[in-house]
VODOTOR-952460 format. One line per field, with one value per atom (N, C-alpha, C): residue in one letter; x, y, z. Coordinates in nm, 2 decimals. Layout:
<recs>
rofi	(A; ...)
X	(X; ...)
Y	(Y; ...)
Z	(Z; ...)
</recs>
This chain:
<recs>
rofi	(X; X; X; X; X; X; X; X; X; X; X; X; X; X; X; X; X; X; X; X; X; X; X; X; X; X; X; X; X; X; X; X; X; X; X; X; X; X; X; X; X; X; X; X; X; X; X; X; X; X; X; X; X; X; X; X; X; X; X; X; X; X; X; X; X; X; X; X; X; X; X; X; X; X; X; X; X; X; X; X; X; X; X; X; X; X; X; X; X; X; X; X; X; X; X; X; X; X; X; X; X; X; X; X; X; X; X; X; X; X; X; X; X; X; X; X; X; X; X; X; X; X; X; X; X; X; X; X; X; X; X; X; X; X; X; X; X; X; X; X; X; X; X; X; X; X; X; X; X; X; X; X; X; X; X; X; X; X; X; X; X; X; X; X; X; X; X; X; X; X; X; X; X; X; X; X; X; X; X; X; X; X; X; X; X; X; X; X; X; X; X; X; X; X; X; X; X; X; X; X; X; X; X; X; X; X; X; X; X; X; X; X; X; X; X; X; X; X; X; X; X; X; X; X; X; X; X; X; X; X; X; X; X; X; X; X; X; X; X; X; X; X; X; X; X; X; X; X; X; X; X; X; X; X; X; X; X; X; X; X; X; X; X; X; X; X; X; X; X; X; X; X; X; X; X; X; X; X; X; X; X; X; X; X; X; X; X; X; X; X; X; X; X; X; X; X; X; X; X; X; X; X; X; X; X; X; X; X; X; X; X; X; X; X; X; X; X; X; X; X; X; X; X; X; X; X; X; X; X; X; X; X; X; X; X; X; X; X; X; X; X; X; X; X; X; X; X; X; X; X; X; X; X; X; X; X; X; X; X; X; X; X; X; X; X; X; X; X; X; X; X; X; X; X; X; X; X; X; X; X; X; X; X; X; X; X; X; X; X; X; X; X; X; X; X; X; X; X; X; X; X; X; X; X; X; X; X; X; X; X; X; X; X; X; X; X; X; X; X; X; X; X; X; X; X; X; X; X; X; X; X; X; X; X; X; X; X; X; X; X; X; X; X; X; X; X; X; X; X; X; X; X; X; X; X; X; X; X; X; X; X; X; X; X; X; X; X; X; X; X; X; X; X; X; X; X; X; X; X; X; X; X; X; X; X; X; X; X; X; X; X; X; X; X; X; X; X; X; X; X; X; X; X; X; X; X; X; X; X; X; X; X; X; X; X; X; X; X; X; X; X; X; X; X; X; X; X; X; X; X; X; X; X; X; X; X; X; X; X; X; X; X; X; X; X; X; X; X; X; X; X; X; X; X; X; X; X; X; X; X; X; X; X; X; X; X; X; X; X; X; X; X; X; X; X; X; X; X; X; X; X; X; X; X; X; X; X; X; X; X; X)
X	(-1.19; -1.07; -0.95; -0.99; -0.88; -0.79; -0.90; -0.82; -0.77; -0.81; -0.69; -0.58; -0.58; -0.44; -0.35; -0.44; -0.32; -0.28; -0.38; -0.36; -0.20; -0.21; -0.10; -0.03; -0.03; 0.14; 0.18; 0.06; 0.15; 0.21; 0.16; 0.25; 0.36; 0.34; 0.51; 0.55; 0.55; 0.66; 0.69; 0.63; 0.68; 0.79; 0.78; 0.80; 0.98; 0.97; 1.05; 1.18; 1.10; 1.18; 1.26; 1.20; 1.24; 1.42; 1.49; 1.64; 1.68; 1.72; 1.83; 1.95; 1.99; 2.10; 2.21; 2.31; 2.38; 2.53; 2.52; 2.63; 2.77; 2.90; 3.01; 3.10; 3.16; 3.22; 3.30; 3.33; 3.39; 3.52; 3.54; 3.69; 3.70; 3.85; 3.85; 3.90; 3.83; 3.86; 3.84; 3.90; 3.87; 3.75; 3.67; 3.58; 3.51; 3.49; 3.46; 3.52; 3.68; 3.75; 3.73; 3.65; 3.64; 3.56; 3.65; 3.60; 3.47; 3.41; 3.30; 3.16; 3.08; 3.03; 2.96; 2.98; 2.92; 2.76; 2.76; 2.58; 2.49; 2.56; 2.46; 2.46; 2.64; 2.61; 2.48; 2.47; 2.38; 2.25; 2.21; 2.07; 2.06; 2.14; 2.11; 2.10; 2.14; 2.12; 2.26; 2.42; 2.48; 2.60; 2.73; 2.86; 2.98; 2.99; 3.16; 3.27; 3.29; 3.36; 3.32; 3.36; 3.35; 3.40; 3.34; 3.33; 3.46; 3.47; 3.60; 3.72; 3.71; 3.85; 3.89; 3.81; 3.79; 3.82; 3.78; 3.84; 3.98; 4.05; 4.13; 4.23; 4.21; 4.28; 4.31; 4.20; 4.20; 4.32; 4.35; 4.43; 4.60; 4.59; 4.70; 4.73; 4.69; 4.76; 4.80; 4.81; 4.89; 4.98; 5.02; 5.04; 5.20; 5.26; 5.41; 5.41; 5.34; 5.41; 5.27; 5.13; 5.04; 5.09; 5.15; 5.15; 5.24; 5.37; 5.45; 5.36; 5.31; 5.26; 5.16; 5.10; 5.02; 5.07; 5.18; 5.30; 5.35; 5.40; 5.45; 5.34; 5.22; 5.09; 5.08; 5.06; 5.04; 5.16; 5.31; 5.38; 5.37; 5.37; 5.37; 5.24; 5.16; 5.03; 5.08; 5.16; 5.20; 5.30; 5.43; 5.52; 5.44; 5.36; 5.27; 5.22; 5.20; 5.11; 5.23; 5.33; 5.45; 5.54; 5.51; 5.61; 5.55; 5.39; 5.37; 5.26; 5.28; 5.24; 5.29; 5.44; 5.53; 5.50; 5.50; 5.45; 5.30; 5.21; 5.05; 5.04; 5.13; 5.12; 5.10; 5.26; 5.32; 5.23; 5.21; 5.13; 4.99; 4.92; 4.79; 4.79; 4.92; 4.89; 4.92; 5.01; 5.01; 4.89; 4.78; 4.68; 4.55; 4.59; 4.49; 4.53; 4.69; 4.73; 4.65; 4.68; 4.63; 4.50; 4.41; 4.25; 4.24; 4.28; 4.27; 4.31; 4.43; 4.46; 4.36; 4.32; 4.20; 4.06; 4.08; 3.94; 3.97; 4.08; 4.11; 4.07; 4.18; 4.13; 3.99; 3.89; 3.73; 3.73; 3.77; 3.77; 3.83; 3.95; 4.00; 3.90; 3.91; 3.77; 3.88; 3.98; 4.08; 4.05; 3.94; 3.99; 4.10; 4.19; 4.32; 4.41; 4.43; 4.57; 4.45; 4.35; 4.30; 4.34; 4.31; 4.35; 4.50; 4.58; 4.75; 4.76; 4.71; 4.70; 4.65; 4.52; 4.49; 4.61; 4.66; 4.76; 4.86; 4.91; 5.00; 5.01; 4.87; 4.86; 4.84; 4.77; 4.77; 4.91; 4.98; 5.13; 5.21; 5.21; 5.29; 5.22; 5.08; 5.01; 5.08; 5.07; 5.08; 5.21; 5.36; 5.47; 5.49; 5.43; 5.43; 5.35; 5.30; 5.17; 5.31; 5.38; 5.46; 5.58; 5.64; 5.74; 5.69; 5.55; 5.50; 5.48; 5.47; 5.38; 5.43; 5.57; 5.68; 5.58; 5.61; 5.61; 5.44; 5.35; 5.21; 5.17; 5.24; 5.24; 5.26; 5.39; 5.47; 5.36; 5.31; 5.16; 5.07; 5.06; 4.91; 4.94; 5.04; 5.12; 5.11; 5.18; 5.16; 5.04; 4.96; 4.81; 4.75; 4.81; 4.70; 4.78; 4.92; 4.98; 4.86; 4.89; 4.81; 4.70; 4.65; 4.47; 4.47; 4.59; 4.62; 4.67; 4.73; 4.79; 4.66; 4.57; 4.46; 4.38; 4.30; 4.24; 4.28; 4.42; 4.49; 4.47; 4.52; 4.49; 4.38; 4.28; 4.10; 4.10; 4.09; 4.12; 4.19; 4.30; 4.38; 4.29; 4.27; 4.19; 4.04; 4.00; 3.88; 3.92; 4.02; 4.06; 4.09; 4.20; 4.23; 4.11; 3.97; 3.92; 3.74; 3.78; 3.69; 3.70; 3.79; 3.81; 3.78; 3.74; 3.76; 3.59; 3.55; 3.43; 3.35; 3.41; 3.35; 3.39; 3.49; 3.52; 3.42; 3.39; 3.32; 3.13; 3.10; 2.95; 2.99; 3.08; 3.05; 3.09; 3.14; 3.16; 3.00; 2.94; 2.81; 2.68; 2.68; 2.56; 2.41; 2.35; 2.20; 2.16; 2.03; 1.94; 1.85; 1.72; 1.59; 1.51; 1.57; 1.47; 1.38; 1.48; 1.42; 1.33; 1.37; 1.28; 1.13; 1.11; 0.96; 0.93; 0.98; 0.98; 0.89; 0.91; 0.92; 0.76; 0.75; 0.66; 0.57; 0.56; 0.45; 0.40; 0.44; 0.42; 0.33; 0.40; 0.31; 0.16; 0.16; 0.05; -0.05; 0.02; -0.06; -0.14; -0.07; -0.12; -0.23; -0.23; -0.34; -0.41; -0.42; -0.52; -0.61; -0.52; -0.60; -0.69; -0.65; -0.72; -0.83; -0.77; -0.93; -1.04; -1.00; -1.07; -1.14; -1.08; -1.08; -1.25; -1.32; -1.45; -1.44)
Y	(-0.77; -0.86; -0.82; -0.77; -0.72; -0.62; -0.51; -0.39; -0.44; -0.51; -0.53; -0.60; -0.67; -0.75; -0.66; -0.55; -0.43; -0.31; -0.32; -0.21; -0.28; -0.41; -0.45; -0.47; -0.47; -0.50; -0.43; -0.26; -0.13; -0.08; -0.16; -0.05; -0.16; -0.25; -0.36; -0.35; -0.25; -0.18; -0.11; 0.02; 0.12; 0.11; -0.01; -0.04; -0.08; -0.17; -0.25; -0.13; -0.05; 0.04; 0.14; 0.14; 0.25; 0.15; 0.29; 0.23; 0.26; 0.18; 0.13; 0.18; 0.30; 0.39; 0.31; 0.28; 0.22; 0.30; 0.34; 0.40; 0.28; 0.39; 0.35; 0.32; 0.21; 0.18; 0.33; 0.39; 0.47; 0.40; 0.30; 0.26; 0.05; 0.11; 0.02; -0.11; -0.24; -0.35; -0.48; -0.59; -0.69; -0.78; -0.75; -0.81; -0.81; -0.63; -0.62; -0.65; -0.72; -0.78; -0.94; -0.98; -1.13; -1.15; -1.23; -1.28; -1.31; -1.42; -1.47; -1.38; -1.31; -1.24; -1.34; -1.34; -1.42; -1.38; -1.23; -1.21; -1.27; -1.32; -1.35; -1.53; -1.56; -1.71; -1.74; -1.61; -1.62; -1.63; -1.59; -1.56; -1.73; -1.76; -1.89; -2.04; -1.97; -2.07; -2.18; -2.12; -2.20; -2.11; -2.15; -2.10; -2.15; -2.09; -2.21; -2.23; -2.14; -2.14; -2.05; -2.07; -2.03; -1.88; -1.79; -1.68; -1.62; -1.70; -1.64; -1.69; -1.79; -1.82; -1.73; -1.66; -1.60; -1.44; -1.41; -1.30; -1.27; -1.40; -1.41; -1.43; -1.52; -1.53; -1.36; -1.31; -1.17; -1.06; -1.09; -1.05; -1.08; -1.22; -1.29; -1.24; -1.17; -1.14; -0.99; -0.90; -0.81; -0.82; -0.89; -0.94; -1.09; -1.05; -1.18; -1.23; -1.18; -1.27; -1.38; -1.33; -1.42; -1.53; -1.50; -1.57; -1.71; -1.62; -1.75; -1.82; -1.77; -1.86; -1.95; -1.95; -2.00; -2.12; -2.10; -2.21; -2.29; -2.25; -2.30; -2.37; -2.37; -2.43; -2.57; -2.52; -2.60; -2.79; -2.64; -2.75; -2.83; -2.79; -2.92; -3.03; -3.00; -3.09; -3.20; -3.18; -3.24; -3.30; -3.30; -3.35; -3.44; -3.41; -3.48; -3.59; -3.60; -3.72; -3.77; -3.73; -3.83; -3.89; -3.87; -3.90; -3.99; -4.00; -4.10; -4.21; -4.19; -4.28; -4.40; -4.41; -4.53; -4.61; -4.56; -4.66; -4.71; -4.60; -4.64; -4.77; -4.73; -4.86; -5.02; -4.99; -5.10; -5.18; -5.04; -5.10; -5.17; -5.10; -5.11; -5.29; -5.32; -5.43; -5.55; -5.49; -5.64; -5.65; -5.50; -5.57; -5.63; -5.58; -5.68; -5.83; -5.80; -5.97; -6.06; -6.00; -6.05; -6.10; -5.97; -6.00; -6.10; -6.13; -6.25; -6.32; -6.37; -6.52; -6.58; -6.47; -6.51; -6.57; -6.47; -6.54; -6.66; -6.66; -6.80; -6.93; -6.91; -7.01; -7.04; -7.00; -7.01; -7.14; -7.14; -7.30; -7.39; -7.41; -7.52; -7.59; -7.74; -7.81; -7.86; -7.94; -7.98; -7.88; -7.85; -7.77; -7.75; -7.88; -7.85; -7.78; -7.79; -7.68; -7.60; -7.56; -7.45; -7.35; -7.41; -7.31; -7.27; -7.37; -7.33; -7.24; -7.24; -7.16; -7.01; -6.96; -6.91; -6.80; -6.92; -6.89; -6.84; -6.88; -6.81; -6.67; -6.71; -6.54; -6.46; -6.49; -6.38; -6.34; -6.43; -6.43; -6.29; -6.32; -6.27; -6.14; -6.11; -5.97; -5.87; -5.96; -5.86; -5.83; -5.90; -5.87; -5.77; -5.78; -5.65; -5.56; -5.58; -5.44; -5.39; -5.44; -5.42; -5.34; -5.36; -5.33; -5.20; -5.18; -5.08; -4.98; -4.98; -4.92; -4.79; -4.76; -4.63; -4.60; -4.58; -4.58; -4.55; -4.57; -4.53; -4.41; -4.40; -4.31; -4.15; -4.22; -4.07; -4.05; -4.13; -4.11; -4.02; -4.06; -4.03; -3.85; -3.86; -3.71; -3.61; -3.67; -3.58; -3.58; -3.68; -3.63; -3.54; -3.56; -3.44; -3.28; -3.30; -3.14; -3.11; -3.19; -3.15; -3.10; -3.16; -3.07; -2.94; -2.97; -2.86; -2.71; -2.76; -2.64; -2.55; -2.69; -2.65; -2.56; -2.63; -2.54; -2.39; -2.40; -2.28; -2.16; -2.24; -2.14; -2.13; -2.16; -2.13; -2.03; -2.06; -1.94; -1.81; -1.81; -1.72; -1.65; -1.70; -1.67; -1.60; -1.65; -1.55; -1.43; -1.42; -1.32; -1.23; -1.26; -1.14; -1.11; -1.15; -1.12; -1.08; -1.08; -1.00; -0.83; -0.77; -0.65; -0.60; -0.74; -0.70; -0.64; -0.76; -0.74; -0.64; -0.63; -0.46; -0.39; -0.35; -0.23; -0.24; -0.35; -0.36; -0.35; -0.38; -0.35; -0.22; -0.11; 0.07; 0.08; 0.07; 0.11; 0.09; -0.01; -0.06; -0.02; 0.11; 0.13; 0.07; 0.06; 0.00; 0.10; 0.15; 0.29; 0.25; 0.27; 0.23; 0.29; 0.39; 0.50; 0.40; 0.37; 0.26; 0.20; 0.08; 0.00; 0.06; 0.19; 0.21; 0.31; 0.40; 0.39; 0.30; 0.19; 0.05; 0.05; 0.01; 0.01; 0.05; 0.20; 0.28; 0.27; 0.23; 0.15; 0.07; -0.01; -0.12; -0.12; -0.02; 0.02; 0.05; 0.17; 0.24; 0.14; 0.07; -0.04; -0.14; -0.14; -0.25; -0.14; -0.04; 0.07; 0.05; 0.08; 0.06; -0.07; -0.16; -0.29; -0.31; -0.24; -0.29; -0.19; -0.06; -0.01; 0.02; -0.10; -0.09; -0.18; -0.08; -0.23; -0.19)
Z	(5.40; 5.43; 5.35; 5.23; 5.15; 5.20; 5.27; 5.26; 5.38; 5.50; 5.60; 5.57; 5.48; 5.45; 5.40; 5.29; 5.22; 5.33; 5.43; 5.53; 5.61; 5.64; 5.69; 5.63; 5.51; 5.41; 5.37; 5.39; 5.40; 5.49; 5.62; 5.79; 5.78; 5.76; 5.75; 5.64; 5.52; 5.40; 5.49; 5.54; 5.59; 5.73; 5.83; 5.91; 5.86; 5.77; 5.74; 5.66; 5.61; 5.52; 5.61; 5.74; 5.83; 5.86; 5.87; 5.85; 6.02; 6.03; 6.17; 6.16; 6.26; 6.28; 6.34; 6.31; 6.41; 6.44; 6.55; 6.61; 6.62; 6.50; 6.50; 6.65; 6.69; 6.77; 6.80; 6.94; 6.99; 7.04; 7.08; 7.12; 7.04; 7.01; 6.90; 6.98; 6.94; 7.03; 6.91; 7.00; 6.92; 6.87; 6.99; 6.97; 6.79; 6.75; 6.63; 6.51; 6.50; 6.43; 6.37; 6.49; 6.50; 6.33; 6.28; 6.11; 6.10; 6.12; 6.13; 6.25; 6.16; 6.29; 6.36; 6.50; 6.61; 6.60; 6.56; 6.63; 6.51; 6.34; 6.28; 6.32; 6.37; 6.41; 6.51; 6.61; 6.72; 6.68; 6.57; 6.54; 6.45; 6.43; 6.34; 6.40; 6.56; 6.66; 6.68; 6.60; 6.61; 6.65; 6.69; 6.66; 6.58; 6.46; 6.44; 6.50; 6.61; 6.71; 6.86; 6.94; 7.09; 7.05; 7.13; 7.12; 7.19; 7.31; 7.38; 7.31; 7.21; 7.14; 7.04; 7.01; 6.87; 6.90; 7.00; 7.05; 7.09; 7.14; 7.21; 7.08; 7.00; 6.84; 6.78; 6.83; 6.72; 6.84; 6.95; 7.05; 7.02; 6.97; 6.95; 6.81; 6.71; 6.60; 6.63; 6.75; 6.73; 6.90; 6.90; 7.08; 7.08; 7.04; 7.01; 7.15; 7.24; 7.39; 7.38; 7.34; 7.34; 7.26; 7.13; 7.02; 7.07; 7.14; 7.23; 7.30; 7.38; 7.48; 7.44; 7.34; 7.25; 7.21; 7.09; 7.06; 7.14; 7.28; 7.40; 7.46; 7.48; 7.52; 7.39; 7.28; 7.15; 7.13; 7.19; 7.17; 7.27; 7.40; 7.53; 7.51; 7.45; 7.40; 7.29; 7.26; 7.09; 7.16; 7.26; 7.33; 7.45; 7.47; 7.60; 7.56; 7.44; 7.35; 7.33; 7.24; 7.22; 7.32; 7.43; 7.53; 7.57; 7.59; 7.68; 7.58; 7.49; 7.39; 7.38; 7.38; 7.33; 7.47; 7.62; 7.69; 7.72; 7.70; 7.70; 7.62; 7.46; 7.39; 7.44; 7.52; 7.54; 7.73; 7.77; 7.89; 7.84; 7.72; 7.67; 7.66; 7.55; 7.44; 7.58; 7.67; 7.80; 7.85; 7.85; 7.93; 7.86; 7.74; 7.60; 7.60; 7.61; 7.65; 7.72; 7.86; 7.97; 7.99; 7.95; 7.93; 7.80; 7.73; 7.59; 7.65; 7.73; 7.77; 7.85; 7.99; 8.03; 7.96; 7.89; 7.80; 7.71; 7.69; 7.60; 7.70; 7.84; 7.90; 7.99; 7.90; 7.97; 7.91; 7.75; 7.65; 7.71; 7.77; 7.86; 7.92; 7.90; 7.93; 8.10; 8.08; 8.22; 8.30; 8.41; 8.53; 8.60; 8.62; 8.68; 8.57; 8.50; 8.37; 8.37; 8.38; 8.38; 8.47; 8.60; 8.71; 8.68; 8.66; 8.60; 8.54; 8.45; 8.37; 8.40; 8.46; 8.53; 8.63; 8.71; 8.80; 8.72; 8.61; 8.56; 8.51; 8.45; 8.34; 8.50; 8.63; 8.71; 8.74; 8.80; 8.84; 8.71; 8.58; 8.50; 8.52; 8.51; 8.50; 8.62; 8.72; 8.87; 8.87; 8.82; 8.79; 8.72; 8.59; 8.52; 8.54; 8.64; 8.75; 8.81; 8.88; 8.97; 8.89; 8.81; 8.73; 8.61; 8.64; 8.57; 8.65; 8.78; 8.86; 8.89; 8.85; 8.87; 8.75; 8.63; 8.51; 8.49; 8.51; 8.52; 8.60; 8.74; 8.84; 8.77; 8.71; 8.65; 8.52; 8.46; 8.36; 8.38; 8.48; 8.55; 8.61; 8.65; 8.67; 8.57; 8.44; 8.37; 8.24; 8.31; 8.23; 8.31; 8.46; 8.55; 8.54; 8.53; 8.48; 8.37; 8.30; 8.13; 8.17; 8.20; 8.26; 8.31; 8.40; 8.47; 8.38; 8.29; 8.20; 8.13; 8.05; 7.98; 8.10; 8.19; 8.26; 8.31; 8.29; 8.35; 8.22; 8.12; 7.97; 7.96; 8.01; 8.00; 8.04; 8.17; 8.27; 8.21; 8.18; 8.09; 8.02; 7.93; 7.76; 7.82; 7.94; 7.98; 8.05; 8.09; 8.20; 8.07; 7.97; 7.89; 7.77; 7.78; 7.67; 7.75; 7.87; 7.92; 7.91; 7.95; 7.91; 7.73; 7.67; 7.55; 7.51; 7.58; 7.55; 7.59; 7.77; 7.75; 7.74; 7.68; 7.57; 7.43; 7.37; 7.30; 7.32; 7.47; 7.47; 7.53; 7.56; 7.56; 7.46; 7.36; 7.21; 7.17; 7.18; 7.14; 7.23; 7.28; 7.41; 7.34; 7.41; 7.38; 7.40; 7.36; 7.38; 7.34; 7.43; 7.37; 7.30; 7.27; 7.15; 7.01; 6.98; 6.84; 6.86; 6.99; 7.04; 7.03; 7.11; 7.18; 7.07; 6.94; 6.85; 6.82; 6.71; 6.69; 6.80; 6.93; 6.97; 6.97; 6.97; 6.94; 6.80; 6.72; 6.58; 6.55; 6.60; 6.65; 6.72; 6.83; 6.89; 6.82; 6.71; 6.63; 6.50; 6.46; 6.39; 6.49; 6.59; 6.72; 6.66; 6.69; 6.76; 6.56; 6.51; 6.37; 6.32; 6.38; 6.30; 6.43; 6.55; 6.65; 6.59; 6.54; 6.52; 6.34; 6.33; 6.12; 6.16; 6.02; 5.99; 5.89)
</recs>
């Protein structure tokens, strides 16, 4: 039993010792710039970031029209929120209103001032439904531009960072020499321990 555990902990020295050749990138791309390498993120089962952003980032530092349009993307997001903030607010806290008063008057024990009451908070609501109703429209517009821009820069960001990539997997060819190498190795180690007593 001994000598098979030493027989194995010498083909896996030798195995392990055997060095992995790796052919230098032939055309220079971004992909291999990316800070954080993605393939040891991949092996660890995680990413700190999306793969296509990170390519696309390493694109954007030698590239001034990406960089604008980047900025220009960044800023309309940051103006999109401030624009339509000061009225979400103010639509929000009427309809918090509205839903509280309701609920207040559940306590009303009088059914008749209840229903008044009732009638009124609906009356005031649907007025300022009515008098909001421009003003939500044009909301709703430019939260669907917004989607619309982001989806469009997705789109974007994959279109220019595909070419990146394969430039980067023919810089990187696969060859199975190692592999079956490596295999026959392996083999030869089966063939040993079926045949070890």
């Amino acid at each position: 039993m001994k000598r098979i555990f030493l027989l194995l902990a010498f083909s896996l020295l030798i195995i392990s010792c055997t060095e992995s050749k790796t052919n230098p990138p032939i055309v220079e791309n971004a992909v291999d710039n990316v800070e954080s390498s993605p393939m040891s993120s991949l092996k660890q089962g995680r990413y700190s970031e999306n793969m296509v952003h990170q390519i696309y980032n390493e694109l954007m530092k030698n590239d001034k029209n990406l960089k604008m349009l980047d900025e220009k993307i960044i800023d309309i997001n940051d103006k999109t929120q401030k624009t339509i903030s000061r009225y979400e607010d103010v639509i929000n806290k009427s309809a918090i209103y509205y839903n509280d008063a309701e609920h207040l008057t559940r306590a009303i024990t009088d059914s008749i001032t209840k229903e008044q009451v009732k009638a009124n908070i609906k009356t005031s609501a649907e007025k300022y439904e009515l008098k909001t109703k421009n003003i939500t429209n044009l909301i709703q517009r430019i939260n669907e531009n917004q989607s619309k821009i982001k989806d469009q820069y997705i789109v974007f960001r994959i279109k220019k960072t595909i070419p990146e990539i394969e430039k980067y997997q023919q810089a990187h060819p696969l060859k199975t020499d190692s592999l079956t190498q490596f295999i026959n190795k392996q083999n030869q180690l089966l063939a040993e321990l079926k045949n070890f007593k």
